[in-house]
C-alpha positions as CSV (number, residue, x, y, z in Angstrom):
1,X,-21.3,-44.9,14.2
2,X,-24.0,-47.3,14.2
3,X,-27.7,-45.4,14.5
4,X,-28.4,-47.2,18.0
5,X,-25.2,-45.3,19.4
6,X,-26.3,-41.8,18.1
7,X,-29.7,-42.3,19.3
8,X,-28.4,-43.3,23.0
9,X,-26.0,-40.4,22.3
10,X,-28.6,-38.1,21.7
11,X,-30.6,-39.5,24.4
12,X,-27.7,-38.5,26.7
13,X,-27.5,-35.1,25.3
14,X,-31.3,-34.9,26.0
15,X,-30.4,-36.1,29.5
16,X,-27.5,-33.5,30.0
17,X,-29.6,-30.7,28.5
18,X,-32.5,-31.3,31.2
19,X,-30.2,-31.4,34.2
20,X,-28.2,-28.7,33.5
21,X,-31.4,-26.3,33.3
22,X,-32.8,-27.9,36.5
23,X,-29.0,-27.2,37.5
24,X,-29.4,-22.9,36.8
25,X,-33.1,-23.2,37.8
26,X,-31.9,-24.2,40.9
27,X,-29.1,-22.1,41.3
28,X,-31.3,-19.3,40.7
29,X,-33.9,-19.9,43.1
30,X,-30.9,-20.3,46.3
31,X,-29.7,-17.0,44.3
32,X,-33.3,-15.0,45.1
33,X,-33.8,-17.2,48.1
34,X,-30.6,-15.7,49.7
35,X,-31.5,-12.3,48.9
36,X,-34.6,-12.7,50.6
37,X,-32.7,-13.9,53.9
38,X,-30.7,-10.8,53.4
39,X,-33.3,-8.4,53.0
40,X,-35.3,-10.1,56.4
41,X,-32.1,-10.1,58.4
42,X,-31.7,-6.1,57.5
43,X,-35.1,-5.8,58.3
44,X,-34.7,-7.5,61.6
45,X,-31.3,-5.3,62.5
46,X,-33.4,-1.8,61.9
47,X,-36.0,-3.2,64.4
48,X,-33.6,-4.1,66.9
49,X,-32.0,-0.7,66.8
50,X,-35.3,1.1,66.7
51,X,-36.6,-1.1,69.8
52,X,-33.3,-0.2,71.3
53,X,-33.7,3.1,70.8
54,X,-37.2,3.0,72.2
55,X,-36.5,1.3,75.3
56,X,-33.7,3.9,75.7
57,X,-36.3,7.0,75.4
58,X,-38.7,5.3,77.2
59,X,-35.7,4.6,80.3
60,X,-34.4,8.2,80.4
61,X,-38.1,9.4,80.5
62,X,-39.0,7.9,83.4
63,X,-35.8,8.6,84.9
64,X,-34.0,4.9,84.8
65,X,-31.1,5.7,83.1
């Protein structure tokens, strides 16, 4: 091979190299940033039940229910 086509060659590899670790870097972040979601929407689910439960107790206490 002729040094021009190595060099463009490794140049490519280079290239490849940087993308796919962009590639994981990315995947990793959606990875944590879905957690994240998960662990809010959990969060949000136990308020909803303890509001519900709330407003219940509250209802029977005064009688509404």
């Amino acid at each position: 091979m002729a040094a021009s086509t190595l060099t463009e060659l490794a140049g490519c590899e280079a290239t490849f190299n940087r993308a796919e670790l962009g590639r994981r870097e990315a995947a990793e972040a959606e990875r944590a940033a879905y957690q994240r979601w998960q662990d809010a929407y959990a969060a949000y689910e136990i308020a909803r039940d303890d509001a519900g439960a709330a407003w219940t107790a509250w209802a029977q206490g005064i009688g509404g229910l």
